[in-house]
KOLKEKE-304601 format. One record per residue (C-alpha): residue in three letters; x negated, y, z. Coordinates in Angstrom, 1 decimal. Layout:
KOLKEKE-304601
- code;east;north;up
- ALA;X;Y;Z
...
***
This chain:
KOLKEKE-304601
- code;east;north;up
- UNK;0.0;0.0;0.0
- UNK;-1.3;2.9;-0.6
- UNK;-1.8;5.8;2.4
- UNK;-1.7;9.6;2.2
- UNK;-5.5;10.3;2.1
- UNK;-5.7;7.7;-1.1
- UNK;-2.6;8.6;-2.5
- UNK;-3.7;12.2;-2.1
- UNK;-6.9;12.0;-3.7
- UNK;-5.6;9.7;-6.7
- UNK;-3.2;12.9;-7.0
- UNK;-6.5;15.1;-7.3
- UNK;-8.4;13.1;-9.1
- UNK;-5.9;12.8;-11.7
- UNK;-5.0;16.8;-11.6
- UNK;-8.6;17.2;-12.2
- UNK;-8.9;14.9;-15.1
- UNK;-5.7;16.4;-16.9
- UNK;-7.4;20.3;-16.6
- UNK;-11.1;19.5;-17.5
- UNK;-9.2;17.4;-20.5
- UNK;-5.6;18.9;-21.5
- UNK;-5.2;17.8;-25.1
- UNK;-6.2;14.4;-24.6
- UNK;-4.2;14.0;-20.9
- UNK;-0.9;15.2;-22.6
- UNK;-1.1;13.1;-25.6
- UNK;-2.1;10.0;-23.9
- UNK;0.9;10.6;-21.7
- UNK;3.2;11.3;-24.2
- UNK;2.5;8.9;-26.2
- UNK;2.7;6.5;-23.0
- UNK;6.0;7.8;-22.3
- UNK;7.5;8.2;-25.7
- UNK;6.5;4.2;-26.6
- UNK;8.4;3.2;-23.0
- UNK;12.0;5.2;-23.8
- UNK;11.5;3.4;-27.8
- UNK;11.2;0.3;-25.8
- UNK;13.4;1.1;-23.2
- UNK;16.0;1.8;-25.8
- UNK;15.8;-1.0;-28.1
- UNK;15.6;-3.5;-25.1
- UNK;18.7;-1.8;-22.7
- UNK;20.8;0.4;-25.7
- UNK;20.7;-2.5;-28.6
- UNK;19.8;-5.2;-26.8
- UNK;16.1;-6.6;-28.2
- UNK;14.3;-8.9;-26.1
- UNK;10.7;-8.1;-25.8
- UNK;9.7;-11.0;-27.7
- UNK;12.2;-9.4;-30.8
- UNK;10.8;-5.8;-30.8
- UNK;10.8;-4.0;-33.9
- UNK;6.8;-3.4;-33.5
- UNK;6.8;-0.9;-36.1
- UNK;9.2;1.7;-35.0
- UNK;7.5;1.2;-31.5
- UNK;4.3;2.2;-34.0
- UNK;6.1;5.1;-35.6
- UNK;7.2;6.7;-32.2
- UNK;4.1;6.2;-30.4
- UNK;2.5;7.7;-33.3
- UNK;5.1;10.9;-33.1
- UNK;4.9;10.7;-29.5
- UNK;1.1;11.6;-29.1
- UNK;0.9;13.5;-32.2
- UNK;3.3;15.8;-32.4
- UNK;4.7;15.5;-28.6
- UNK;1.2;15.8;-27.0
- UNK;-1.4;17.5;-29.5
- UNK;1.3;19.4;-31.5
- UNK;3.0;20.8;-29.0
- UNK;0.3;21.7;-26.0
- UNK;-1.2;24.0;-28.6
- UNK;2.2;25.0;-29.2
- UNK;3.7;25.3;-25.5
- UNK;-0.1;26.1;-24.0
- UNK;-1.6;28.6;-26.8
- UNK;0.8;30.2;-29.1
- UNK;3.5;30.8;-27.2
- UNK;1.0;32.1;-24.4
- UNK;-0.4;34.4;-26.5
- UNK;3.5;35.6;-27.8
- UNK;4.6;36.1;-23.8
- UNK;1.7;35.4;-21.5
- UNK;2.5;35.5;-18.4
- UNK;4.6;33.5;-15.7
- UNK;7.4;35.5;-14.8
- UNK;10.8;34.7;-14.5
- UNK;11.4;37.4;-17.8
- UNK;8.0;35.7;-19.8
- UNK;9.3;32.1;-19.0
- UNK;13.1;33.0;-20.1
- UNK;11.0;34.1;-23.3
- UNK;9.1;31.1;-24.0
- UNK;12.0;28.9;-23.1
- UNK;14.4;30.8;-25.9
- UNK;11.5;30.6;-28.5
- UNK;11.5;27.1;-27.4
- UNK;15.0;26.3;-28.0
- UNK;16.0;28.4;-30.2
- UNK;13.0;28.6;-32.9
- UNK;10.8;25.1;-32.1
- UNK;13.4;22.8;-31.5
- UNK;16.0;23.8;-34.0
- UNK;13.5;24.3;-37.1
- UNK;10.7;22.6;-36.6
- UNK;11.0;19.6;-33.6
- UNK;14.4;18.1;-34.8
- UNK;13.4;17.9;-38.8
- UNK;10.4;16.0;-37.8
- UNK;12.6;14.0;-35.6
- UNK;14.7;13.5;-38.4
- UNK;11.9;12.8;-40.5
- UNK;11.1;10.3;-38.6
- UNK;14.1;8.9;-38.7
- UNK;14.2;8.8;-42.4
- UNK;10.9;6.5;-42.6
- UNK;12.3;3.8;-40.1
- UNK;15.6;3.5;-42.3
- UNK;13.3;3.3;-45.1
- UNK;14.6;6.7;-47.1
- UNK;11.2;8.0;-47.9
- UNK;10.6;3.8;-49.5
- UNK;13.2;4.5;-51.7
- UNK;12.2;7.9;-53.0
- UNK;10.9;11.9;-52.3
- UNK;14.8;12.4;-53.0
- UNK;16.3;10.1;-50.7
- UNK;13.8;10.8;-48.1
- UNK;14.7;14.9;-47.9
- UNK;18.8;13.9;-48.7
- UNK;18.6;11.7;-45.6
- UNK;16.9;14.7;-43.7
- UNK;18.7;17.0;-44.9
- UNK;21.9;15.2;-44.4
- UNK;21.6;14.7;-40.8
- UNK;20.9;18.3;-40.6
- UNK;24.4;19.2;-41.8
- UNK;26.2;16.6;-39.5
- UNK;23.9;16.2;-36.5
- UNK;22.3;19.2;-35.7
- UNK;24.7;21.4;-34.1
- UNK;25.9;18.9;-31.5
- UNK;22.2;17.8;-30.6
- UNK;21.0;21.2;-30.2
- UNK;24.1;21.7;-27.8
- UNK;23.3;18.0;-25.8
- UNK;19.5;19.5;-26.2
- UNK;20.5;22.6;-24.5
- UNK;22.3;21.3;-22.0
- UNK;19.7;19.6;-20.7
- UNK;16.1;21.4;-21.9
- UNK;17.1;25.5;-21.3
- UNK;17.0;25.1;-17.6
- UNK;14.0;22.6;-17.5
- UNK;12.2;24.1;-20.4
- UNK;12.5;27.6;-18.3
- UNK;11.4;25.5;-14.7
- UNK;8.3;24.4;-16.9
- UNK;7.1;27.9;-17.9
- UNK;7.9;29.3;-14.7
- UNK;6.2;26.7;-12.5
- UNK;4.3;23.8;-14.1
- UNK;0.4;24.4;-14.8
- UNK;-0.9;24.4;-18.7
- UNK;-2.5;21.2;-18.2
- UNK;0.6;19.5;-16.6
- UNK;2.9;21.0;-18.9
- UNK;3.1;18.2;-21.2
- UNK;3.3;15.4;-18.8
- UNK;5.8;17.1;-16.6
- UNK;8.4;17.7;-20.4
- UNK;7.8;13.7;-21.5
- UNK;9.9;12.4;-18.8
- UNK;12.8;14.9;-18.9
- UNK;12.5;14.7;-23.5
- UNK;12.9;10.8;-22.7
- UNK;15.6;11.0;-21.1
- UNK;17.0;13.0;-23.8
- UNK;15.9;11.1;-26.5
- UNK;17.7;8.2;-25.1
- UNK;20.9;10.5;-24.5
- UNK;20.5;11.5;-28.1
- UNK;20.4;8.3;-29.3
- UNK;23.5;7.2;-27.8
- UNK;25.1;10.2;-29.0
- UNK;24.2;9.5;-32.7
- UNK;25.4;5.9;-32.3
- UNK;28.5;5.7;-30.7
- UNK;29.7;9.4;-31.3
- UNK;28.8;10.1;-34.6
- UNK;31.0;8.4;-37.1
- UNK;29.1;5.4;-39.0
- UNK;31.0;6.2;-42.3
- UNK;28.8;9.3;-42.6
- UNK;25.4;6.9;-42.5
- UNK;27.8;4.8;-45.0
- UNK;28.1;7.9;-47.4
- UNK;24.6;9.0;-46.9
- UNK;23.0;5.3;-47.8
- UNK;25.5;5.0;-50.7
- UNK;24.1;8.6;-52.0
- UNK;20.5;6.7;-51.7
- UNK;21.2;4.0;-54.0
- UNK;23.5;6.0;-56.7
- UNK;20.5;8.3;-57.1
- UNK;17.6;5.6;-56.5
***
């Protein structure tokens, strides 16, 4: 069992590590984190065993997860939008939590994310064309109502992590609270989202193929 002194030290020993090496503690982490809610999602939302993964969307996500998730978006979270509102007050956090949400996530995180999406349906295998259609088709159907469950959840923690959390534990302190929305996303696009509109977008795929 572990007692105070150790469990204090591992606690500074690891808050050291993650400021004399930010990049590579936030993507590790994300990607860590990002390949457990994939797993966690095809095991407990559609019911995979371990033993029946699908290894390569596992691949993809970790991929996206330390990529984009960790490298991508310390120097996006940590540098730029420093530099745009430095600072750590309650108006420079509202600030960098509304460019956040209302530039990032909108036009750059969820067309990646939908990008993504595209390769593991195999879109971009069938064509340029079907690739963007599929993108741009979620777009049109999904975005609005994941920006709003995205919202509902991120503005208040997004805010909490400018306001409080250190640069270096910025990205491990989002990849737990992002997981937990990815998951609630997921379940929104699945059960909410009618399935004729992936019927009409795959029958679009192979008219134009």
């Amino acid at each position: 069992m572990f007692s105070l002194p150790s469990l204090s030290a591992t606690i500074r020993s690891l808050n050291a590590m993650a400021a004399a090496r930010p990049v590579a503690f936030g993507a590790t982490s994300a990607a860590v984190k990002t390949t457990a809610a994939d797993v966690l999602v095809q095991t407990a939302v559609k019911g995979r065993s371990l033993e029946t993964l699908d290894l390569r969307r596992t691949a993809v996500f970790t991929l996206f997860g330390g990529g984009w998730m960790g490298f991508g978006q310390y120097y996006l979270y940590c540098r730029l939008f420093e530099r745009l509102v430095p600072g750590t007050t309650a108006l420079a956090s509202a600030g960098k939590a509304a460019l956040d949400q209302l530039v990032h996530v909108p036009l750059l995180y969820f067309p990646l994310f939908y990008s993504i999406d595209a390769l593991l349906q195999g879109a971009w295998a069938r064509g340029v064309a079907c690739g963007v259609e599929h993108v741009q088709h979620r777009l049109r159907t999904e975005l609005k109502e994941s920006l709003y469950a995205n919202w509902s959840l991120w503005l208040p923690a997004s805010f909490v992590g400018f306001r409080l959390v250190p640069p270096h534990w910025r990205i491990p302190y989002e990849r737990p609270a992002l997981s937990s929305y990815e998951i609630i996303v997921f379940l929104l696009e699945r059960v909410f989202i009618p399935w004729r509109l992936q019927v009409a977008q795959r029958a679009w795929c192979i008219i134009t193929a």
